[in-house]
DONUSE-540881 format. One record per residue: residue number from 1; residue in one letter; x, y, z of N, C-alpha, C in turn. Coordinates in pm, whole numbers. Layout:
   num   residuo    neast   nnorth      nup   caeast   canorth     caup    ceast   cnorth      cup
   NUM         A        X        Y        Z        X         Y        Z        X        Y        Z
...
// end
This chain:
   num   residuo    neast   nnorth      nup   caeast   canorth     caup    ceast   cnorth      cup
     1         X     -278     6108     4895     -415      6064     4909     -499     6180     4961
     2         X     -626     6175     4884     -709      6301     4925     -838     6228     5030
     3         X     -820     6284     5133     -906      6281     5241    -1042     6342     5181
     4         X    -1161     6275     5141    -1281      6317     5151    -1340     6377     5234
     5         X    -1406     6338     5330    -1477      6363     5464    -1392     6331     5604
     6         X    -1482     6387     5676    -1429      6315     5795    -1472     6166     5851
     7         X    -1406     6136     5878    -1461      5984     5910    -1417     5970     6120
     8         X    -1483     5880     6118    -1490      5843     6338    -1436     5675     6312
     9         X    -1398     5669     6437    -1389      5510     6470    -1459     5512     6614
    10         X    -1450     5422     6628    -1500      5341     6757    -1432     5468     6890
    11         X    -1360     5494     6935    -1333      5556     7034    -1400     5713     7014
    12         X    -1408     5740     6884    -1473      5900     6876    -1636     5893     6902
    13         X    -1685     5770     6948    -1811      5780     6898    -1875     5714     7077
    14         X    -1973     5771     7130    -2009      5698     7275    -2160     5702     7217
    15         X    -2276     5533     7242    -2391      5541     7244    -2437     5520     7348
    16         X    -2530     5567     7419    -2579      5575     7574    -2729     5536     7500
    17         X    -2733     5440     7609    -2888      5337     7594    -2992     5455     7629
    18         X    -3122     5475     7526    -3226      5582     7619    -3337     5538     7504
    19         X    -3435     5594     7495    -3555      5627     7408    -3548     5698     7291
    20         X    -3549     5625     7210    -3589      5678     7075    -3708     5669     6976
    21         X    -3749     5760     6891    -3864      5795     6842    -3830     5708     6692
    22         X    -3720     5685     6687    -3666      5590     6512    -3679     5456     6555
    23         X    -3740     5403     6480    -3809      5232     6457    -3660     5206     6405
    24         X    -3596     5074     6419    -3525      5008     6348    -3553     5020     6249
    25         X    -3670     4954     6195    -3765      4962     6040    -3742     5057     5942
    26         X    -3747     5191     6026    -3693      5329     5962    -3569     5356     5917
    27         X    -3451     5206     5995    -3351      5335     5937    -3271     5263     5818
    28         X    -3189     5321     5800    -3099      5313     5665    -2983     5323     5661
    29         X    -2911     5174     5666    -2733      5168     5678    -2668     5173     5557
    30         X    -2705     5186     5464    -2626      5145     5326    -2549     5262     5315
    31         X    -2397     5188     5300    -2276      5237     5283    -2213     5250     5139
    32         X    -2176     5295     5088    -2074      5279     4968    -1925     5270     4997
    33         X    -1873     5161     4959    -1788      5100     4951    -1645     5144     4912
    34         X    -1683     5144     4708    -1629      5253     4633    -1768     5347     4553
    35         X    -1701     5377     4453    -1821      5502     4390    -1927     5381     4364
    36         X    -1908     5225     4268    -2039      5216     4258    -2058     5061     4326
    37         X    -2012     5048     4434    -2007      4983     4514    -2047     4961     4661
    38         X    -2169     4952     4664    -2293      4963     4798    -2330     4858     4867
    39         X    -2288     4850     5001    -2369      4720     5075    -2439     4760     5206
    40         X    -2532     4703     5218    -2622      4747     5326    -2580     4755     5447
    41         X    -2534     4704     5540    -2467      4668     5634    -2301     4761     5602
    42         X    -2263     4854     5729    -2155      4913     5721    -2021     4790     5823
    43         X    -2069     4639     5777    -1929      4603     5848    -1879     4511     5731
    44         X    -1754     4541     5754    -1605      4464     5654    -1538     4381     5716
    45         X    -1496     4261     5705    -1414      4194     5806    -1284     4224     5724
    46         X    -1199     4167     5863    -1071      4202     5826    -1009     4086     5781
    47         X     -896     4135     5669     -844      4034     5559     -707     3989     5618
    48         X     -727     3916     5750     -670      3835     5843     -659     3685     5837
    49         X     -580     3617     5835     -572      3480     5780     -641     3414     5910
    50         X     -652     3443     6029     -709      3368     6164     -838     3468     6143
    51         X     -914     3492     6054    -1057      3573     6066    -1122     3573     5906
    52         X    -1062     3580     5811    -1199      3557     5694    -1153     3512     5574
    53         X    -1234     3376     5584    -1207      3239     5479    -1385     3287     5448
    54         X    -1429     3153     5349    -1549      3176     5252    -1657     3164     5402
    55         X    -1631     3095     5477    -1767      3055     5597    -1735     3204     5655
    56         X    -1697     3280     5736    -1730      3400     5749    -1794     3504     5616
    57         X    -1663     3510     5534    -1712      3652     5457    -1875     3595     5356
    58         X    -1927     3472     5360    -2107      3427     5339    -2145     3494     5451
    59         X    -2165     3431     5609    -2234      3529     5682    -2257     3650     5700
    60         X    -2074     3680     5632    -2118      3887     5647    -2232     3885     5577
    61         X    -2190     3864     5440    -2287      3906     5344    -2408     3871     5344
    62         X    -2437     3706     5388    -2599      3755     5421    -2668     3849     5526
    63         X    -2570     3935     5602    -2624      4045     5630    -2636     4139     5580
    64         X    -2558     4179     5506    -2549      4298     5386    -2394     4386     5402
    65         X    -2303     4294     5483    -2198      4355     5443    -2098     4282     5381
    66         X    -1986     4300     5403    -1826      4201     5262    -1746     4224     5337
    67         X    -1728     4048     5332    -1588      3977     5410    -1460     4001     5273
    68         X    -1357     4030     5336    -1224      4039     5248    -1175     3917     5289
    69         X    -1107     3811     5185    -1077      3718     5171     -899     3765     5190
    70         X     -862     3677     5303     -701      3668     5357     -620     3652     5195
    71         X     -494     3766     5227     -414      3709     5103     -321     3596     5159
    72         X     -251     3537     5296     -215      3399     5309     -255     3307     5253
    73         X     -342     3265     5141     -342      3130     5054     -257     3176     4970
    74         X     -305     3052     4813     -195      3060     4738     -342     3142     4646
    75         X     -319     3144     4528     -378      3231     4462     -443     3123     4392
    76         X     -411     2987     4410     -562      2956     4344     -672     2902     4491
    77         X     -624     2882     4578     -698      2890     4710     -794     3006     4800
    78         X     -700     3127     4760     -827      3236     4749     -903     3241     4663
    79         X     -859     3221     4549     -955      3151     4413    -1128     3103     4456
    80         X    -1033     2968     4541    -1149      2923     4554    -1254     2955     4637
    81         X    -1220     3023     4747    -1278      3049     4877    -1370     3140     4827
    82         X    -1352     3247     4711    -1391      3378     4656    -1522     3269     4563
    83         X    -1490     3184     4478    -1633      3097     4430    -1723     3082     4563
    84         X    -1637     2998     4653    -1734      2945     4738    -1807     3045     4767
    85         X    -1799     3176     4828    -1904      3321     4833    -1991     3325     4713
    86         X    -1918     3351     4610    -2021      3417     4506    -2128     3286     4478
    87         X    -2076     3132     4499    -2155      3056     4415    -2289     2993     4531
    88         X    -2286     3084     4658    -2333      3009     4787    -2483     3077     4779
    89         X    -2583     2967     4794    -2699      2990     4791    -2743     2986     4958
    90         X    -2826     3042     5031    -2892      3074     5150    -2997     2932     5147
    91         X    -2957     2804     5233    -3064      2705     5248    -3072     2645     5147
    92         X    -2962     2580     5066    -2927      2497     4965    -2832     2404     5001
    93         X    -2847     2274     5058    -2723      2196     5080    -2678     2139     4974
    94         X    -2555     2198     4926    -2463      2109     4796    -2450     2024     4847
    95         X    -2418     1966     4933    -2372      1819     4947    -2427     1745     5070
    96         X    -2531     1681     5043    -2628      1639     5154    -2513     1541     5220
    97         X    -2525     1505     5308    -2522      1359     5380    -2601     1215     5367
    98         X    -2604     1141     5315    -2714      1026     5270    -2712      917     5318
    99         X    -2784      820     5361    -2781       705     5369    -2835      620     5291
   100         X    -2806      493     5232    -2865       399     5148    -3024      343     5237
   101         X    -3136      314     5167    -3222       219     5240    -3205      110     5333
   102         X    -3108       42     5318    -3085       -70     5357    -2972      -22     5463
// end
C-alpha cells in the first residue's frame, strides 16, 4: 500500500481556545473520501455493530458526512438498513401515527 500524504489523528493534533479572524461561514471541510467521492463533513462512523445501523449513518449524513453500515447483519438486513439511508427524506414521516375521528 502506497502512503499518499501524511495524515494526524487525534493525539497529533492540540486546539487551544483563543481568537480568530476565520468566520465559521468562511471555512471549508469537504473531504474526499475516494478520488470521486466527496462529503462535506470530515466524520465517518465506525462500522461497529453497537454504533451504525440506518438511524445513525441518516444523521451523519444530514450533516455532510457517511455512516458505514455494520457487516454483523445478514446481507439482506444491511440491505435494508443501506435503503433506509438512501430512501430517507429530511421532515417526511413515512408512517404517521393516526387516529380514527371517532
Amino acid at each position: 500500500m502506497k502512503i499518499e500524504k501524511k495524515a494526524l489523528t487525534f493525539d497529533d493534533v492540540l486546539i487551544s481556545p483563543g481568537y480568530s479572524e476565520v468566520l465559521p461561514k468562511d471555512t471549508n471541510l469537504n473531504t474526499f473520501v475516494t478520488k470521486s467521492l466527496k462529503i462535506n463533513l470530515p466524520i465517518v462512523s465506525a462500522a461497529m455493530d453497537t454504533v451504525t445501523e440506518s438511524k445513525l449513518a441518516i444523521a451523519i449524513a444530514e450533516e455532510g458526512g457517511i455512516g458505514i453500515i455494520h457487516k454483523n447483519l445478514s446481507p439482506d438486513l444491511q440491505a435494508r438498513e443501506v435503503i433506509k439511508v438512501k430512501r430517507f427524506e429530511a421532515g417526511v414521516v413515512k408512517e404517521p401515527i393516526t387516529i380514527s375521528p371517532e
